[in-house]
C-alpha positions as MATLAB code, in Angstrom:
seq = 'XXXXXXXXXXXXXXXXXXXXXXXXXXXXXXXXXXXXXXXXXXXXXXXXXXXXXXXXXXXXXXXXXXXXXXXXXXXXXXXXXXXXXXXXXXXXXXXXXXXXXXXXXXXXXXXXXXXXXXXXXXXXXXXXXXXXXXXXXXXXXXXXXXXXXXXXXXXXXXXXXXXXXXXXXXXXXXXXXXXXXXXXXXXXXXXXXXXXXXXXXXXXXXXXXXXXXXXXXXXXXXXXXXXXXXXXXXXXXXXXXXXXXXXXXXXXXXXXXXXXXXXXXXXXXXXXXXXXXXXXXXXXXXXXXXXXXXXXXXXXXXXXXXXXXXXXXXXXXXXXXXXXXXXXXXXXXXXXXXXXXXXXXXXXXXXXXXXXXXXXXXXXXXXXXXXXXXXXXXXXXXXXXXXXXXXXXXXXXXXXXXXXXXXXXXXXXXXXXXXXXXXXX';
ca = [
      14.941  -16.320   21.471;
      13.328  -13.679   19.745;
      10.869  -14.019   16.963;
      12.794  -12.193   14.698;
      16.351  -12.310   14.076;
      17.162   -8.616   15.641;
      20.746   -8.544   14.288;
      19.399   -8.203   10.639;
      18.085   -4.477   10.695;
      15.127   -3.090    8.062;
      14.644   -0.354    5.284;
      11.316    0.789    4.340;
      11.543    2.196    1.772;
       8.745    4.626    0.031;
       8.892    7.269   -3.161;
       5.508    8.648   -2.680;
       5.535   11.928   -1.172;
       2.130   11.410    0.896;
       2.491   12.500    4.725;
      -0.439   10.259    5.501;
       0.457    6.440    4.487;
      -0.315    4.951    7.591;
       0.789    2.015    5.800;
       4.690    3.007    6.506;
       3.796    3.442   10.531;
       2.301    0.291   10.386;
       5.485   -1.313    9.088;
       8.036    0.642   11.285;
       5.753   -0.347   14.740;
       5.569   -4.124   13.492;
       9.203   -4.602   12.949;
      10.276   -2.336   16.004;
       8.198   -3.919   18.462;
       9.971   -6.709   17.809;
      13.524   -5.177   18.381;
      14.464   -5.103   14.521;
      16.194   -2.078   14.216;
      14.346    0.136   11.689;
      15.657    2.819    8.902;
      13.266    4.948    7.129;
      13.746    6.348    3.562;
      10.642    8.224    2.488;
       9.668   12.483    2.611;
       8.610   11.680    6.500;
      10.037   15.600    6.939;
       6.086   16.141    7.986;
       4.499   13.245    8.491;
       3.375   11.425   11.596;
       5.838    8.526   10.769;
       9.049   10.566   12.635;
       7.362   11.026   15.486;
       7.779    7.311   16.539;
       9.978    6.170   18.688;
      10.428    3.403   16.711;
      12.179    4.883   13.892;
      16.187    4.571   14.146;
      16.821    7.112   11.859;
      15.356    8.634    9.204;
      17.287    8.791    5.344;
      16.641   11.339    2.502;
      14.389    9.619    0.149;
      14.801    9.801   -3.486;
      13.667   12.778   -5.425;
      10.311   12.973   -7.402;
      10.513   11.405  -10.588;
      13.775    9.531   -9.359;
      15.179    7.021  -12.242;
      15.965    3.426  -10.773;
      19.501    4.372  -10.943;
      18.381    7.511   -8.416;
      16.882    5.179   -6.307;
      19.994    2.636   -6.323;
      22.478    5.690   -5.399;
      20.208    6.531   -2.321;
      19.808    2.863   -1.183;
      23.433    2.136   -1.379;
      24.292    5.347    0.866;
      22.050    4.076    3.058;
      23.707    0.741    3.018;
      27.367    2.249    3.667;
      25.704    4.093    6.379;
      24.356    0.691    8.059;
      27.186   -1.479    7.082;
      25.563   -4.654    7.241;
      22.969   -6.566    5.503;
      19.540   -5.212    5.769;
      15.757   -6.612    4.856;
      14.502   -4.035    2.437;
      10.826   -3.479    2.485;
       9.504   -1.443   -0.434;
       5.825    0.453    0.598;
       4.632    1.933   -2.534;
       4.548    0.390   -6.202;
       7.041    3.041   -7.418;
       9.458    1.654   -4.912;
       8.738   -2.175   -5.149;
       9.295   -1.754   -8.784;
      12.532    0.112   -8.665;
      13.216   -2.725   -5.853;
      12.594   -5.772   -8.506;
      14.575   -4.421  -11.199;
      17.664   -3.628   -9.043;
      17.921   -6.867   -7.468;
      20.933   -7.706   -8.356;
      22.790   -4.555   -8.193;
      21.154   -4.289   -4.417;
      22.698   -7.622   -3.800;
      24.457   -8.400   -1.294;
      23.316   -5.341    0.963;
      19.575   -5.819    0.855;
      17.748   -9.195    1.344;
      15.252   -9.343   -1.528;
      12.585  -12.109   -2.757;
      13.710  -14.135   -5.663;
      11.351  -13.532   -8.129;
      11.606  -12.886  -11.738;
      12.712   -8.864  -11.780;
      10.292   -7.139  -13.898;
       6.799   -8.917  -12.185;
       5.955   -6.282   -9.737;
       6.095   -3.548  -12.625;
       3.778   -6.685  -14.527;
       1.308   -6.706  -11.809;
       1.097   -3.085  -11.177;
       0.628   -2.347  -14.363;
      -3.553   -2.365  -15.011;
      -3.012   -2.926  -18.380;
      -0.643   -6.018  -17.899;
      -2.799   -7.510  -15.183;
      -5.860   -7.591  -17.518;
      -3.307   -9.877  -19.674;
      -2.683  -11.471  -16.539;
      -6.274  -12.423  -15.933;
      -7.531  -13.333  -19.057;
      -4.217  -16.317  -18.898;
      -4.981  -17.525  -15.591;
      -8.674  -17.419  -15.824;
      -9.480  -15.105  -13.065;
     -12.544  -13.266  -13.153;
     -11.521   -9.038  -14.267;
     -13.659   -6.535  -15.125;
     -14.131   -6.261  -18.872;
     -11.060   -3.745  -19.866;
     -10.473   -1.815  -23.468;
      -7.801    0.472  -23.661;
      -8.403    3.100  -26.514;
      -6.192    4.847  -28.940;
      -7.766    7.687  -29.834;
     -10.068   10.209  -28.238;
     -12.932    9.108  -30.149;
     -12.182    5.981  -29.504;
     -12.177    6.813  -25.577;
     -15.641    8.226  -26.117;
     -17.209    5.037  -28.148;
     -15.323    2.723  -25.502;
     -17.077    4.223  -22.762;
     -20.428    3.877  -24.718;
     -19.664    0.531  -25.455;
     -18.889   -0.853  -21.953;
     -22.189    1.444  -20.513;
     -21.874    4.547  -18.357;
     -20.392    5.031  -16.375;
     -17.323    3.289  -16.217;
     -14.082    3.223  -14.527;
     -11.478    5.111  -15.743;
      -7.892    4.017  -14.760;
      -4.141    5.115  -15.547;
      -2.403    2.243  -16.517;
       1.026    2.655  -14.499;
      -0.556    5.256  -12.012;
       2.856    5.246   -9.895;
       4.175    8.154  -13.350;
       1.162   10.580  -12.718;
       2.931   13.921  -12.040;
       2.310   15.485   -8.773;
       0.234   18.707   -8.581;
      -1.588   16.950  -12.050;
      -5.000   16.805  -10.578;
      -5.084   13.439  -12.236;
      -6.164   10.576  -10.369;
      -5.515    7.040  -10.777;
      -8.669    5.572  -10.824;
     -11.946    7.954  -11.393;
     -15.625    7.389  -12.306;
     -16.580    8.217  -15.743;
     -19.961    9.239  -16.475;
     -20.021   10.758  -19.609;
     -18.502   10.090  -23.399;
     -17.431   13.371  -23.467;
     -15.390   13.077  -19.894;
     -13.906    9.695  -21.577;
     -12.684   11.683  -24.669;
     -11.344   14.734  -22.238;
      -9.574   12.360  -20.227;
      -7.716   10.401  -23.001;
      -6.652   13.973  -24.123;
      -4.383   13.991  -20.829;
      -2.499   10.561  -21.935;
       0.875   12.185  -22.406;
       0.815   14.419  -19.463;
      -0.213   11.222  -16.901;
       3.008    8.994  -18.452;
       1.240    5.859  -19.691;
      -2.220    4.670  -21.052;
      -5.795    5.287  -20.152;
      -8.012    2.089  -19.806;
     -11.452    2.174  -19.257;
     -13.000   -1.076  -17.205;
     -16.716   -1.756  -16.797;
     -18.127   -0.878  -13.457;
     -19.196   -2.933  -10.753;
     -21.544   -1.106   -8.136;
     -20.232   -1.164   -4.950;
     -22.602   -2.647   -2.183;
     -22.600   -4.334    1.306;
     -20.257   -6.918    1.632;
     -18.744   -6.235   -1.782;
     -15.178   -5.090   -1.362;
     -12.953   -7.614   -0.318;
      -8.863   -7.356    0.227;
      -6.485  -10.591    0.290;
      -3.066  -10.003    2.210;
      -0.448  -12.567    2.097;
       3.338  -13.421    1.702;
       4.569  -16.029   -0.561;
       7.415  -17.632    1.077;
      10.525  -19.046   -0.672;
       8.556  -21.910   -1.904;
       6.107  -20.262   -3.292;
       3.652  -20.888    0.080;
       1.358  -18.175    0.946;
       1.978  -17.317    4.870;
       0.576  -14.758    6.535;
      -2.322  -12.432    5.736;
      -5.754  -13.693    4.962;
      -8.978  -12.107    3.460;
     -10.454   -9.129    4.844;
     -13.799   -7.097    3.999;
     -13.676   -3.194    2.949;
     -16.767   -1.913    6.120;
     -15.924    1.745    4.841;
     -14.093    3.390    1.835;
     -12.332    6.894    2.021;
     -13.894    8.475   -0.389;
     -17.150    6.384    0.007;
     -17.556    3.447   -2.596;
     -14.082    4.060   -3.897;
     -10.850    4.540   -2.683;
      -8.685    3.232    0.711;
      -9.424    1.416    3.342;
     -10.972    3.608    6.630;
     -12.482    0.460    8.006;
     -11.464   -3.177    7.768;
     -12.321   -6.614    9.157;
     -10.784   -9.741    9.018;
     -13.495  -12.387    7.578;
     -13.299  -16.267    6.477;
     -13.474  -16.459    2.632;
     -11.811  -19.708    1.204;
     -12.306  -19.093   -2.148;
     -10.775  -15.909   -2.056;
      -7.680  -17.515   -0.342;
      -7.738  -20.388   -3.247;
      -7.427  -17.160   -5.895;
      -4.648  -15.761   -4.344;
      -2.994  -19.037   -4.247;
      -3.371  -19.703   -7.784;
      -3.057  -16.588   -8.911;
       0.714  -16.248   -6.987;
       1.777  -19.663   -7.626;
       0.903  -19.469  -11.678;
       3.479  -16.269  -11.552;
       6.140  -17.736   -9.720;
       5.388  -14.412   -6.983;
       7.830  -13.781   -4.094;
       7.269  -11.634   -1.439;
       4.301   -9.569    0.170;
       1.303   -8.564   -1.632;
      -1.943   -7.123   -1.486;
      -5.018   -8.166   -3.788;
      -8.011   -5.986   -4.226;
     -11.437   -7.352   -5.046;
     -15.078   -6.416   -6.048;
     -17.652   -9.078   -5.856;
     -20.321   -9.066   -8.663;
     -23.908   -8.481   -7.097;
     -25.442  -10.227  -10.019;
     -23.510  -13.253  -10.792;
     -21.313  -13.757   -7.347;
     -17.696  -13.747   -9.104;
     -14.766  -11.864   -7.662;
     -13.172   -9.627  -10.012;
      -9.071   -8.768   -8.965;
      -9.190   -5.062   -9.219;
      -5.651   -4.380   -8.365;
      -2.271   -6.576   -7.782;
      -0.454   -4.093   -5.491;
       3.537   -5.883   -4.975;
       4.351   -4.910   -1.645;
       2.185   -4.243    1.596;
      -0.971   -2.797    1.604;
      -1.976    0.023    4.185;
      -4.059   -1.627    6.202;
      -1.487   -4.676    6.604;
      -1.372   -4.612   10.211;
      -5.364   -5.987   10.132;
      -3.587   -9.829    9.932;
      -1.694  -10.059   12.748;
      -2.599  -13.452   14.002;
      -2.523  -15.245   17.261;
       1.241  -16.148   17.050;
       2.145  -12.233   16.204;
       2.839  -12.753   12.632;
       1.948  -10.354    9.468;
       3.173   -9.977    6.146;
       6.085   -7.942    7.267;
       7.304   -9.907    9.815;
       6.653  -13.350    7.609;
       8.876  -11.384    4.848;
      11.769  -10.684    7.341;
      11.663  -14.078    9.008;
      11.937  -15.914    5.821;
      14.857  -13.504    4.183;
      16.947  -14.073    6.864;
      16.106  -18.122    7.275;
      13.658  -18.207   10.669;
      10.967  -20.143   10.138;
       7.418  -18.737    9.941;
       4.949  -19.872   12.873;
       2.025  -21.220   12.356;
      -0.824  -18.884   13.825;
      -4.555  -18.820   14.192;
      -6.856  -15.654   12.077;
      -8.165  -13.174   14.698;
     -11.499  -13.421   12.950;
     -13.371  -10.173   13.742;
     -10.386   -7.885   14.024;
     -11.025   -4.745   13.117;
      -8.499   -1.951   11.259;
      -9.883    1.486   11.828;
      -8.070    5.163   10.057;
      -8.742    7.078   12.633;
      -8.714   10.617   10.485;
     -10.917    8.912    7.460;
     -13.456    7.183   10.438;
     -13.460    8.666   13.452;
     -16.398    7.135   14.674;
     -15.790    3.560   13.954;
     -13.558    3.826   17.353;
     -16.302    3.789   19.244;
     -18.109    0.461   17.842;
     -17.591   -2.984   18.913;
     -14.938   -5.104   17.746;
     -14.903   -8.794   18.705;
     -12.161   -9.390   17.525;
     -10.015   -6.777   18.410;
      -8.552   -3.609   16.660;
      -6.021   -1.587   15.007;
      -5.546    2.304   14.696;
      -3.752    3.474   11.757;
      -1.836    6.468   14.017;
      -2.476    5.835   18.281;
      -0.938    3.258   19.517;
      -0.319    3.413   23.437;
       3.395    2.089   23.347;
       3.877    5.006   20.375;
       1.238    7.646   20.832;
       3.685   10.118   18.897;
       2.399    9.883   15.725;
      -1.502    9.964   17.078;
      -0.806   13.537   18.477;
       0.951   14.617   15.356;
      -1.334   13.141   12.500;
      -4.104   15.025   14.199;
      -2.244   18.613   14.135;
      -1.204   17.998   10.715;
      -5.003   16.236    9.935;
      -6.907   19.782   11.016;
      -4.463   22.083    8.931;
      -5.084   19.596    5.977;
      -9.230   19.810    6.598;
      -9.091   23.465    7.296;
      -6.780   24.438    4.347;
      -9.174   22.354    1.970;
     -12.454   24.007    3.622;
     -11.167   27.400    2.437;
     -10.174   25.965   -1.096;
     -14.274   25.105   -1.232;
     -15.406   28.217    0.291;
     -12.857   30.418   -1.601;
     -12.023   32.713    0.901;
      -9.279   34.560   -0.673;
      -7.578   33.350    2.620;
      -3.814   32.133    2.244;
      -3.113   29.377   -0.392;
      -4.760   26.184    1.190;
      -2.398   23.714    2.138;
      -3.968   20.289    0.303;
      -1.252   17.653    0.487;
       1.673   19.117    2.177;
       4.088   20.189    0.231;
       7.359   18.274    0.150;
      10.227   19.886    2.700;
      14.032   20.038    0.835;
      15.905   16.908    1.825;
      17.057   16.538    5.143;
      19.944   15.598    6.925;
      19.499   12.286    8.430;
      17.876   12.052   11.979;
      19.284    9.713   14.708;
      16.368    8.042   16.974;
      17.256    6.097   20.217;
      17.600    2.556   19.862;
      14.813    0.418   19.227;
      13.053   -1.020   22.606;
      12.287   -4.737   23.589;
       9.118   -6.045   22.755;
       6.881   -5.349   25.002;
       3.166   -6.779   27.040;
       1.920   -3.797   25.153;
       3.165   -4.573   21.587;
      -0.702   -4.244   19.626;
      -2.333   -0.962   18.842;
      -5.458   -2.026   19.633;
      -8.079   -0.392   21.996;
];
């Protein structure tokens, strides 16, 4: 018998409009590999992502700026188009919110998590999760969110320069804004600028104290909490090198033994009553030891495919398995493992991984998406060296622009699992 139950297909399901979220590969190859057939609706109209043979077919996504009722209209014509039950799998906190709140209304075409509607907007929100902190004792970086522009400018003062500067639902920042969601602010007068820019970014500015960054510092915790509340899955994993450096995503990732990060997560899901997959971001305190939870992301993280242990599970598999009543195996960590972006570090390739590893894009069972993020990776470089260099050349192409909706695209149906099944080299 399969490990999955292959009659119950998948959705993944992502609003963001970025062509380079390995993260929704990662999902599509872990679910197809095992025979699930998969559905995609997300702008993959240039990304890597349609190249892969494991994609059934591919669904127009939502538009920018879609309202949860938006979203609901596209996922139920993508449910008459499936007709029959599917596992939905929200990639992006835009979409795993719109996914709490329409629970119900999704109901009974997509297989959800029970879990109190409105806690993956709680999480995701930075604001909220300070709140969240502060009740369940975790350790947070020291937060003030200020109502004024002056007040911006004595807040940032206050906590020491610089400090970290963070949107408080970053999922509403406008596209084209410039605005990030997190940024490093080094001056009282960038603090006041910044707060200026509160109505055009959707929701509040916070400013957080900073921890440096350092060796061994950045930590990740990726789990799924089961029906019972259980964490399965997953396990904690150490940031070897950021994209940009000292801030930003994963390029390199190892899996690592850490207990007491493990015993946060726990508590920290089970005080919230949290269903489903998520991903926990951490900075460890070089002076006093603590780890701080940075960010409560509800849904998978990019790097996900990192914790796939010795009996094939990882958080998207454990989710499927346990919405559709198969019981989760019990597998060993692949301590050592390595997850390596292969456009971000191109270098880490070539190291030594005990463990193991995981490209974001080549896979040898899939090596459609390797070829095409690379074409797509030296247009994106090149258009963004003659932004610097201000050529006067054609308009540099930054983040590719969003195609108009297409029509959906049929894919072949989704092979066996195979000897070959792990991207790893």
């Amino acid at each position: 018998m399969p490990l999955l139950d292959t009659r119950v297909p998948a959705v993944i399901l992502r609003v963001d409009h970025n062509p380079f979220h390995h993260g929704t590969l990662g999902a599509v190859r872990s679910l197809g590999r095992a025979g699930v057939e998969v559905h995609v609706v997300a702008d993959e109209s240039r990304s890597p992502v349609r190249s892969s043979r494991y994609v059934r077919r591919l669904h127009p996504p939502p538009l920018p700026g879609a309202s949860s009722d938006d979203v609901l209209a596209v996922l139920r014509r993508v449910a008459d188009r499936i007709a029959r039950p599917a596992v939905l799998v929200p990639m992006d906190d835009a979409s795993a919110i719109a996914a709490g709140r329409l629970r119900n209304a999704l109901a009974p075409s997509y297989l959800l998590p029970e879990m109190p509607g409105t806690l993956p907007e709680r999480v995701a929100d930075k604001a909220e999760l300070a709140a969240v902190c502060a009740s369940a004792d975790l350790p947070h970086p020291t937060t003030l969110i200020p109502d004024s522009p002056q007040r911006a400018a004595d807040d940032a003062t206050r906590l020491g320069l610089p400090v970290v500067a963070k949107w408080s639902r970053s999922w509403l920042l406008p596209a084209g804004s410039g605005l990030r969601s997190t940024l490093l602010v080094r001056s009282a007068q960038q603090a006041r600028e910044l707060y200026l820019r509160t109505g055009e970014a959707g929701s509040p500015l916070l400013l957080q104290a900073y921890l440096p960054p350092g060796p061994n510092r950045d930590w990740f915790f990726h789990g799924y909490a089961d029906r019972s509340g259980a964490v399965r899955a997953g396990g904690p994993g150490v940031k070897r090198l950021a994209w940009p450096r000292g801030a930003g995503l994963t390029a390199v990732g190892s899996w690592a033994p850490n207990p007491h990060l493990r015993a946060l997560a726990e508590r920290l899901t089970g005080e919230l009553g949290y269903r489903g997959v998520f991903d926990l971001d951490f900075r460890r305190c070089g002076t006093t030891g603590r780890y701080h939870l940075l960010d409560f992301n509800p849904r998978p993280g990019a790097q996900f495919r990192l914790f796939e242990d010795r009996a094939g599970l990882d958080v998207v598999r454990a989710l499927h398995l346990d919405l559709t009543g198969r019981p989760l195996p019990d597998g060993d960590p692949v301590i050592g493992r390595a997850f390596v972006v292969e456009n971000y570090a191109p270098l880490a390739v070539l190291r030594a991984a005990p463990g193991g590893r995981e490209l974001a894009w080549y896979a040898p069972d899939d090596r459609g998406p390797g070829r095409a993020m690379w074409s797509l990776w030296a247009r994106h470089v090149s258009g963004r060296l003659r932004e610097r260099l201000g050529s006067g050349a054609a308009a540099p192409e930054q983040t590719p622009a969003p195609a108009p909706a297409l029509p959906e695209v049929p894919r072949a149906a989704s092979p066996s699992l195979t000897d070959n099944e792990k991207a790893s080299s």
